[in-house]
C-alpha positions in Angstrom: -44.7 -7.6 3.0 -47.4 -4.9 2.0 -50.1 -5.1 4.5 -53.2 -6.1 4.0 -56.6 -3.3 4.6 -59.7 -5.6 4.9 -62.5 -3.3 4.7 -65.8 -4.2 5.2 -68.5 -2.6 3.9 -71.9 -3.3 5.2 -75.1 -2.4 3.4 -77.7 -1.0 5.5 -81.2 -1.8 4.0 -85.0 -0.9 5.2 -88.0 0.3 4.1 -89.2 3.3 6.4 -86.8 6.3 7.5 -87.9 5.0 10.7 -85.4 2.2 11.0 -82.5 3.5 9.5 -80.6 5.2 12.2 -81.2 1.9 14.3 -79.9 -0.2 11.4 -76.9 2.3 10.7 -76.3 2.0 14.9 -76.0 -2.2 14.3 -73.8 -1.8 11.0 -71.4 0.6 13.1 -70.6 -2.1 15.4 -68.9 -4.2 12.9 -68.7 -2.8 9.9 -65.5 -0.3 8.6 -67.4 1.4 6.3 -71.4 1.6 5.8 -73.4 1.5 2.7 -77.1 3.5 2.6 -79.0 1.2 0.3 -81.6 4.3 -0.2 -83.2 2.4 -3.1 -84.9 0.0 -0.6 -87.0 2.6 1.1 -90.6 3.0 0.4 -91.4 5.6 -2.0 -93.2 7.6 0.7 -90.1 7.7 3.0 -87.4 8.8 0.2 -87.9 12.2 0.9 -88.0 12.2 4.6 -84.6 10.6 4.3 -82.8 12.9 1.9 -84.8 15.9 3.8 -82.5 14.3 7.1 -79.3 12.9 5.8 -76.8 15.3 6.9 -78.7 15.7 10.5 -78.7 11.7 10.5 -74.6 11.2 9.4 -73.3 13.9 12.1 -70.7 13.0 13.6 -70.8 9.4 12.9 -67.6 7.3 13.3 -67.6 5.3 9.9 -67.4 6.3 6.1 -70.8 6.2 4.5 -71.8 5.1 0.9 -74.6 6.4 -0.7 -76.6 4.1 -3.3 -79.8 4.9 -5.0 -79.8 1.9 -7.1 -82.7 0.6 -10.0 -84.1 -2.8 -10.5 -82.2 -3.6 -13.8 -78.9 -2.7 -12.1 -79.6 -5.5 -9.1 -81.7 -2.6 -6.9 -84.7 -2.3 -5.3 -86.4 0.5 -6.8 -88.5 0.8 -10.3 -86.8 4.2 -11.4 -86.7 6.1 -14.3 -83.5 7.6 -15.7 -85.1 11.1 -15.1 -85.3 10.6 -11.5 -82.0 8.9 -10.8 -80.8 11.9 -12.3 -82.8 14.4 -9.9 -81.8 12.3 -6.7 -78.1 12.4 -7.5 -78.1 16.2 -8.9 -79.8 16.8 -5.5 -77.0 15.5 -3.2 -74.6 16.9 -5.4 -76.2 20.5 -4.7 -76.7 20.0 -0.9 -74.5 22.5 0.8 -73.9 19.8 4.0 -71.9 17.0 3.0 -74.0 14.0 2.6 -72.0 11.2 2.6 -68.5 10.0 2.2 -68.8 8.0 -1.1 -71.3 8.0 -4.0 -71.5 4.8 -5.7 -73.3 5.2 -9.1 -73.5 3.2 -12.3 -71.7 3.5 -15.2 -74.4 3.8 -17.2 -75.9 6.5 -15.2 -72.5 8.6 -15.0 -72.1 10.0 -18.3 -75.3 11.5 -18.1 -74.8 13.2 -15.0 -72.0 14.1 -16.2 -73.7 15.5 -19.4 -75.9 17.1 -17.2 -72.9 19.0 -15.9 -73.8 17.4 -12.0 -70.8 18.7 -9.8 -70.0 14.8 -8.6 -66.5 15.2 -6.3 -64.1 12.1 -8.0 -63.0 11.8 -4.2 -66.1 10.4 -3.4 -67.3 8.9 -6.8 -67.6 5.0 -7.1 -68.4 3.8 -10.9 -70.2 0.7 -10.7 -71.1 -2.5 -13.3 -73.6 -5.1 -12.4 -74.4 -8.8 -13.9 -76.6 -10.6 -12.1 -76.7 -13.1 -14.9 -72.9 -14.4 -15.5 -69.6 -13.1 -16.2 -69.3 -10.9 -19.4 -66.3 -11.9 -21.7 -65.1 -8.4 -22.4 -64.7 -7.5 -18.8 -61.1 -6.1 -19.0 -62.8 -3.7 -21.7 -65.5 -2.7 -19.3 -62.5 -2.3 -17.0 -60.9 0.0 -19.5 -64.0 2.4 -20.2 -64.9 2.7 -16.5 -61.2 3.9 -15.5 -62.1 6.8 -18.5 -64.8 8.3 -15.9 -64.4 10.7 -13.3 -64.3 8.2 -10.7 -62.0 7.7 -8.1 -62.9 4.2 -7.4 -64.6 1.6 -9.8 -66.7 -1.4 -9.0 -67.7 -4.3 -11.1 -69.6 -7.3 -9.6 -70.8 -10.5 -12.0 -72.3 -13.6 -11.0 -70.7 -16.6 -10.5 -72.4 -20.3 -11.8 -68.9 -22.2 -11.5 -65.7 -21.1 -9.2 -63.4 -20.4 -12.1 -66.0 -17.3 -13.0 -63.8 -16.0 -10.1 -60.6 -16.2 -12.2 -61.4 -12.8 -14.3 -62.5 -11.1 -10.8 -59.2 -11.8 -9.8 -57.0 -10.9 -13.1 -59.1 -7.4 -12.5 -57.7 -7.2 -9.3 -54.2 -8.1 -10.8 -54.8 -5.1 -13.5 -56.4 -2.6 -11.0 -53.0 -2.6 -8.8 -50.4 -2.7 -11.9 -52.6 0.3 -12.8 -52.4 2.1 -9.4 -56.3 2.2 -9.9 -58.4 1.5 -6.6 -61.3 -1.3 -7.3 -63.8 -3.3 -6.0 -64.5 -6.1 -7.8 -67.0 -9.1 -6.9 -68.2 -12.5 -8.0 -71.6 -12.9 -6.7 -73.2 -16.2 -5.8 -72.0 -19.1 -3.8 -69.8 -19.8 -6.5 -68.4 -16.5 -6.3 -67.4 -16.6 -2.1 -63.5 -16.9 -3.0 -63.4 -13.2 -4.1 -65.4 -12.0 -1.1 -63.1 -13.7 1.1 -59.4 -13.2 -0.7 -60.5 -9.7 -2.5 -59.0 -7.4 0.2 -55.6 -9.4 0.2 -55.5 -8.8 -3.3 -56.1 -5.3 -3.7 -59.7 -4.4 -3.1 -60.8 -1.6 -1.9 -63.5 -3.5 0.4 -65.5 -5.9 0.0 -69.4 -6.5 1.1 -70.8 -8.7 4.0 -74.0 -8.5 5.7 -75.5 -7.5 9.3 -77.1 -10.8 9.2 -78.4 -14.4 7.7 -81.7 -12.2 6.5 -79.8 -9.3 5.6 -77.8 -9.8 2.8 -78.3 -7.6 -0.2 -76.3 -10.2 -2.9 -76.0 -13.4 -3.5 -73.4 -15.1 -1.9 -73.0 -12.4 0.6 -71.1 -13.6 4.0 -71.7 -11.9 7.3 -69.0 -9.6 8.5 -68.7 -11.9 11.5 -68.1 -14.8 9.1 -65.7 -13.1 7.5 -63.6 -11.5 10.6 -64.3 -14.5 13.1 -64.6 -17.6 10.8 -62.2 -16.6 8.3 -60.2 -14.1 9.7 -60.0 -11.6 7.0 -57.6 -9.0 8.4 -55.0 -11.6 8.7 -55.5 -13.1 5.0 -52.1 -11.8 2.7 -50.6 -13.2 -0.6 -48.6 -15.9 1.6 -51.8 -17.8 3.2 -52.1 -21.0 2.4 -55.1 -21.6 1.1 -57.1 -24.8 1.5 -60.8 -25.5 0.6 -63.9 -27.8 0.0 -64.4 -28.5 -3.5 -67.9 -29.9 -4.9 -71.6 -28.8 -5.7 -73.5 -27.6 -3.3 -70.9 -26.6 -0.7 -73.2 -24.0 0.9 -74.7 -26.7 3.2 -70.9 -27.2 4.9 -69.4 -26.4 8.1 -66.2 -28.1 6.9 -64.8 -24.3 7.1 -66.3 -23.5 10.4 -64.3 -26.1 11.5 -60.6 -26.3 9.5 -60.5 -22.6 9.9 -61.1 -23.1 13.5 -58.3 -25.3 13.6 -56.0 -23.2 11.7 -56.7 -20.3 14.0 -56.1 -22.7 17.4 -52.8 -23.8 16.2 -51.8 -20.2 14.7 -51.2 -21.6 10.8 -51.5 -18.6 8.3 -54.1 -20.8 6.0 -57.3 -20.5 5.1 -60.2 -22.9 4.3 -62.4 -21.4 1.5 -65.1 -23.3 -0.1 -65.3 -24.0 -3.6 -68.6 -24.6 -5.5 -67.3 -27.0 -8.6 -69.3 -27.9 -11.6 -66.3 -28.3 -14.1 -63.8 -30.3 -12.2 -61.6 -30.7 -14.7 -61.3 -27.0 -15.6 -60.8 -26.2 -12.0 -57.8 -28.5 -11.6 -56.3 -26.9 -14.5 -57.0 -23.8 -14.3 -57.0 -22.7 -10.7 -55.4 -26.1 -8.6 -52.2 -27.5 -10.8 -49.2 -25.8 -9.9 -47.9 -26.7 -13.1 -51.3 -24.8 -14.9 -53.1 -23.1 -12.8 -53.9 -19.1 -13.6 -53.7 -17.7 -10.2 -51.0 -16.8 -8.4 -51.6 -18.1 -5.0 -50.2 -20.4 -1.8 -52.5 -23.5 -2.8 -52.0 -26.3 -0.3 -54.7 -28.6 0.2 -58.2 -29.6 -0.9 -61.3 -31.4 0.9 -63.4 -33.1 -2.1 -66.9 -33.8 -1.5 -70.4 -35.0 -4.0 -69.8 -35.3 -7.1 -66.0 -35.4 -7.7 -64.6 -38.3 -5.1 -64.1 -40.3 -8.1 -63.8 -37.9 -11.0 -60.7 -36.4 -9.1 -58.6 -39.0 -9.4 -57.6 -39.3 -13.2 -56.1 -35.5 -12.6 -53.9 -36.6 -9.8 -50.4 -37.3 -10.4 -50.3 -39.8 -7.7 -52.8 -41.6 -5.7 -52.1 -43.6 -1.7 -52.9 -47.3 -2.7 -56.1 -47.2 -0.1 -57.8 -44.6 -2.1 -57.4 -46.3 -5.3 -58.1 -49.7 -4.1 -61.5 -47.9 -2.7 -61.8 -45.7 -5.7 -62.4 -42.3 -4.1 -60.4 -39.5 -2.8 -61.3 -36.8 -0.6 -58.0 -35.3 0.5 -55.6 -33.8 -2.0 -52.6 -32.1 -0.9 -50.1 -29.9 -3.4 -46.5 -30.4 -3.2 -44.1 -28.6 -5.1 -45.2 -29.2 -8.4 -47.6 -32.2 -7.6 -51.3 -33.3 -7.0 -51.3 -36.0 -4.5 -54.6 -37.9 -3.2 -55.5 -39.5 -0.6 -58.7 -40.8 1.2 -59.6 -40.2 5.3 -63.4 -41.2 4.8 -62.5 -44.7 5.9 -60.0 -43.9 9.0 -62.5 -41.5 9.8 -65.4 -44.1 9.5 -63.3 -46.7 12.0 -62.2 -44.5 14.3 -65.4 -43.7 16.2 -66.3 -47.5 16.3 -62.8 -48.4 18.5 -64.3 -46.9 21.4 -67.6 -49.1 20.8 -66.5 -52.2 20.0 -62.1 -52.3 20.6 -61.6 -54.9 17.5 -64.2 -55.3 14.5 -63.0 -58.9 14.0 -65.5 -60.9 12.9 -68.2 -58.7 13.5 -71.3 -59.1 11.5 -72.1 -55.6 10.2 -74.6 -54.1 7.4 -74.3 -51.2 5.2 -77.4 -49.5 4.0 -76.8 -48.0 0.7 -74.2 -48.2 -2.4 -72.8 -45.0 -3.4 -69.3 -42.9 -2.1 -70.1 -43.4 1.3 -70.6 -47.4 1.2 -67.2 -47.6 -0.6 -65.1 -46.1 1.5 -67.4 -48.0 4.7 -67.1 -51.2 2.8 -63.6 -50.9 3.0 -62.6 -50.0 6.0 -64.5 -52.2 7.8 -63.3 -55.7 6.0 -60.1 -54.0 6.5 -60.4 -54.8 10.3 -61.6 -58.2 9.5 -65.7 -57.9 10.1 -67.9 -59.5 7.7 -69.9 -56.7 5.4 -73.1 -57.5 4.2 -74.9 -54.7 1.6 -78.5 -53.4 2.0 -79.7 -50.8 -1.0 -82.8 -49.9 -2.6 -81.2 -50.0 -5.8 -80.1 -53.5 -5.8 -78.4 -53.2 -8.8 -76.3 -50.3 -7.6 -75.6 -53.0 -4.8 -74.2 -56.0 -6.9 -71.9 -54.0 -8.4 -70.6 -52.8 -5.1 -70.7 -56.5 -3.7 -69.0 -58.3 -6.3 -66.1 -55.4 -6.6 -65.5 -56.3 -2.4 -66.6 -59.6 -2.2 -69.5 -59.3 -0.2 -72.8 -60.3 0.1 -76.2 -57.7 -0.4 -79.8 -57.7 0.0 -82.9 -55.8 -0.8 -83.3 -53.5 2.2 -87.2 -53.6 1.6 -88.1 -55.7 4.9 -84.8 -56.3 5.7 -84.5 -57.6 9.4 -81.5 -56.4 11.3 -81.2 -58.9 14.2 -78.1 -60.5 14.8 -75.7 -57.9 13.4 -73.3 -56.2 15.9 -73.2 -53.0 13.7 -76.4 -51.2 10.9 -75.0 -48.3 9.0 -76.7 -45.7 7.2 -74.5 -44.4 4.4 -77.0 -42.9 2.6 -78.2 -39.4 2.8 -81.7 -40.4 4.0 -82.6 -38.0 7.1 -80.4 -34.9 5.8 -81.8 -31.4 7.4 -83.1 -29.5 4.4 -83.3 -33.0 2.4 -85.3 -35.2 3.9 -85.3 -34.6 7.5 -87.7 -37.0 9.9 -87.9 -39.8 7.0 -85.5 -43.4 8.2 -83.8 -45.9 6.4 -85.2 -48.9 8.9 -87.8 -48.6 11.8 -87.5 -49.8 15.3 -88.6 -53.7 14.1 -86.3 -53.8 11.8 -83.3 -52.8 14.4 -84.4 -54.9 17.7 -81.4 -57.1 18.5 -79.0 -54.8 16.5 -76.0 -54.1 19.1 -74.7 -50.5 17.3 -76.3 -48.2 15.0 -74.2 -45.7 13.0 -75.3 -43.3 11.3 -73.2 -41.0 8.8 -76.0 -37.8 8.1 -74.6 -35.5 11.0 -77.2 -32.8 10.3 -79.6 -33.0 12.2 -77.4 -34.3 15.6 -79.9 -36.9 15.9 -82.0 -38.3 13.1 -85.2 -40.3 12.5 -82.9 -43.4 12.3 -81.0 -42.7 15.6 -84.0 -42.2 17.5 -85.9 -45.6 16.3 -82.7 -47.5 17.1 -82.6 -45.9 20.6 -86.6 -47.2 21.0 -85.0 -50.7 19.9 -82.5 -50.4 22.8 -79.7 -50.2 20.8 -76.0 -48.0 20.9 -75.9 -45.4 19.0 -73.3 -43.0 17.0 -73.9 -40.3 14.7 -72.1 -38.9 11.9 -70.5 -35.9 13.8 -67.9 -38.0 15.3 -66.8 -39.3 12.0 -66.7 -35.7 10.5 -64.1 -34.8 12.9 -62.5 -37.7 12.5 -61.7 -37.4 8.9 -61.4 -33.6 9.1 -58.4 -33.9 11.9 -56.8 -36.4 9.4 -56.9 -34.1 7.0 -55.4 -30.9 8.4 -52.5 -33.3 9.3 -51.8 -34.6 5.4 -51.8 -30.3 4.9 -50.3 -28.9 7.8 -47.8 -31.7 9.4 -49.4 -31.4 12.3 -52.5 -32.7 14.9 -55.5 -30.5 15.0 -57.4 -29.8 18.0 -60.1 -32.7 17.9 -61.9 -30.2 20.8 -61.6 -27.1 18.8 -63.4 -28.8 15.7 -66.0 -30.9 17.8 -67.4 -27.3 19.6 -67.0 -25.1 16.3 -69.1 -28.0 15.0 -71.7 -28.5 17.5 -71.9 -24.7 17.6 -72.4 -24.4 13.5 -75.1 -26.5 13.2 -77.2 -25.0 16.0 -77.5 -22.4 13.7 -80.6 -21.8 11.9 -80.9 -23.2 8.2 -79.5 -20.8 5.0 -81.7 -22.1 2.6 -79.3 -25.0 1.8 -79.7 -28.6 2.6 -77.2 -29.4 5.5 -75.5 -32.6 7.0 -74.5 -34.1 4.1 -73.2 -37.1 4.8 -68.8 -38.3 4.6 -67.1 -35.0 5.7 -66.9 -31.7 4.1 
């Protein structure tokens, strides 16, 4: 098997000369190669840094890239063509070598070239950048760039749907047939697949940051993500590849966790996630065996918000529970199959057995009527309780109630008292969404024996804490998300995770501070 060389490339970006050496000292400590961002420097401080460069790279133990990159090319600086050209015909001219690599746009090189610049190919990177989407003609950019001087070529396009990934990865295809070296990137959170798998595929490197406030491109991992969480230098063409499919998926630490788990029990998989806005272009173009445009080791997928139902009519079979509860949120490939399946509601029950042993006859109320009621609906009349429905959209409700055969209420001034279990299946008290606001206050809940709440992000929410004040149990939505997400690496893998590993990877993961995306979204994934 070819082996695979995960680089990692790690931009290095301030503003004053100042900082640089200690930023290049950080990058060093985890990056394999290091990119100079010299575009972000104030203007003052351009010249000090040129002036020093060769002083400043002596002797250092990585490959540097040098970048001097304008605004309209996805840069920091507001340059003219006429300096570009002076900065670049400068380092060309110094007689100390500067740096290892020169990464330059395409639509900059044939002037330097013009200009008769003495540019090494050795060292030359031709670069294309779309921050807006993914250009159609790609291979023909492809094709013009691999006319320049360079010795490697870069293209990076944004990403608004994962199957913007799929030309990335036919480059990456065309780039090795053709013995040409390449870096090519979908940016975005939509784009993540080709940051992660790129290297395994053929790239030259690909980009991750020092830090959360670091990154210099959307969708940009940290290297530590990428080497710890998803183990980069042991990706190759035969990993199985799982992930979470749905939109947002940013918010998740479903990978934190399955990847975790795959690591523990030393499975060659990975757990990517998948930001889906056309499901049904996904399944046929990058998850059907019998379709798909990719060449790779699919397995298994998580599906979470908006596709639980929406998966199912491009399944070729369906396990009776998830039909009868109309959702899926497991699929698994095998051979030339899509099979679904649904570990929402054994992953809902199986915190309560430690709480209450049997759920028969227990009086128990669900607070809300979308995905997460369905599958909590079910499961629990499954073990025999009696389900009563409590929504603000009561009409949302009724349907819900009339499909199972239960009874529902307004949950304006709803009273709890009396019923062993209150569960909040809606999203109400999410970090990021609508942290510190409840579903019922601490009048409401007196006399309630457990309260469950599905949101897992925060730990504990508004609606945990007033049913504490009411004296009641309590159980948050962590212990279900491991629940469901050990049932799921068993449909993959054949095999029991490590409840542990996932619980600490979890607990871990969202002490972290926020991304910018809403987090603890409820059911999983």
């Amino acid at each position: 098997m070819e082996k695979n060389i995960a680089r990692i490339c790690v931009p290095v970006c301030v503003k004053r000369a100042s900082e640089l050496a200690d930023g290049i000292r950080r990058a060093s400590e985890v990056a394999d190669l290091i990119e100079l961002r010299l575009d972000c420097l104030d203007e003052p401080e351009l010249r000090l840094v040129i002036n020093s460069l060769p002083d400043l790279l002596e002797g250092a133990s990585k490959a540097f890239i040098l970048t001097f990159r304008p605004c309209e090319e996805g840069g920091y600086r507001k340059s003219d063509l006429n300096e570009r050209l002076n900065f670049w015909s400068e380092v060309a001219g110094s007689p100390a070598k500067v740096a290892d690599f020169s990464d330059i746009e395409a639509s900059l090189l044939t002037s330097l070239t013009n200009a008769q610049v003495n540019l090494r190919r050795e060292s030359l990177i031709c670069s294309f950048h779309n921050f807006a989407q993914v250009r159609s003609d790609l291979e023909g950019i492809y094709e013009r760039m691999a006319a320049s001087p360079a010795r490697i070529l870069k293209i990076a396009v944004q990403a608004d749907d994962v199957i913007d990934c799929l030309p990335v990865f036919h480059l990456l295809e065309r780039a090795r047939r053709d013995g040409r070296e390449i870096i090519a990137i979908a940016m975005g959170q939509a784009g993540v697949a080709t940051r992660i798998l790129g290297p395994s595929r053929g790239a030259f490197l690909t980009y991750a940051s020092l830090d959360d406030e670091s990154s210099t491109a959307p969708g940009q991992l940290t290297a530590d993500e990428l080497r710890e969480v998803y183990r980069l230098d042991q990706i190759n063409q035969q990993t199985e590849i799982m992930g979470l499919i749905g939109n947002p998926v940013g918010h998740s630490i479903s990978p934190q966790m399955q990847n975790a788990a795959f690591a523990a029990a030393e499975t060659d998989a990975v757990y990517i996630p998948f930001e889906v806005r056309d499901l049904a272009a996904f399944m046929r173009r990058m998850a059907h065996p019998r379709s798909r445009e990719i060449d790779w080791k699919m397995r298994g997928l998580s599906v979470t918000a908006p596709h639980k139902t929406a998966i199912m009519q491009h399944l070729d079979w369906i396990e009776p529970a998830a039909r009868e509860i109309g959702a899926v949120n497991t699929v698994i490939v095998e051979t030339d199959e899509l099979r679904g399946f649904n570990t929402d509601a054994s992953g809902f029950i199986k915190p309560l057995g430690k709480l209450f042993g049997s759920l028969e006859r227990a009086r128990c109320a669900i607070i809300g009527a979308g995905g997460a009621a369905k599958s909590a609906v079910w499961a629990l009349q499954r073990e025999g309780a009696s389900v009563t429905l409590f929504a603000r959209d009561l009409e949302a409700a009724r349907r819900l109630a009339e499909k199972r055969d239960v009874d529902c209420s307004a949950l304006a001034g709803a009273a709890f008292n009396g019923f062993d279990l209150v569960v909040n299946a809606t999203p109400v008290g999410t970090r990021g969404l609508s942290e510190g606001e409840t579903v019922a206050a601490t009048e409401q809940l007196r006399g309630v024996r457990v309260v469950y709440d599905l949101v897992y992000n925060p730990v504990e929410t508004e609606f945990i804490r007033q049913a504490r004040a009411s004296g009641c149990e309590v159980l948050g939505g962590l212990e279900m998300l491991i629940a469901q997400a050990c049932d799921q690496f068993t449909l993959w893998t054949g095999r029991n995770a490590r409840e542990e590993t996932m619980r600490e990877v979890a607990i871990k993961s969202l002490a972290r501070p926020e991304r910018g995306h809403p987090a603890g979204i409820f059911l999983g994934s």
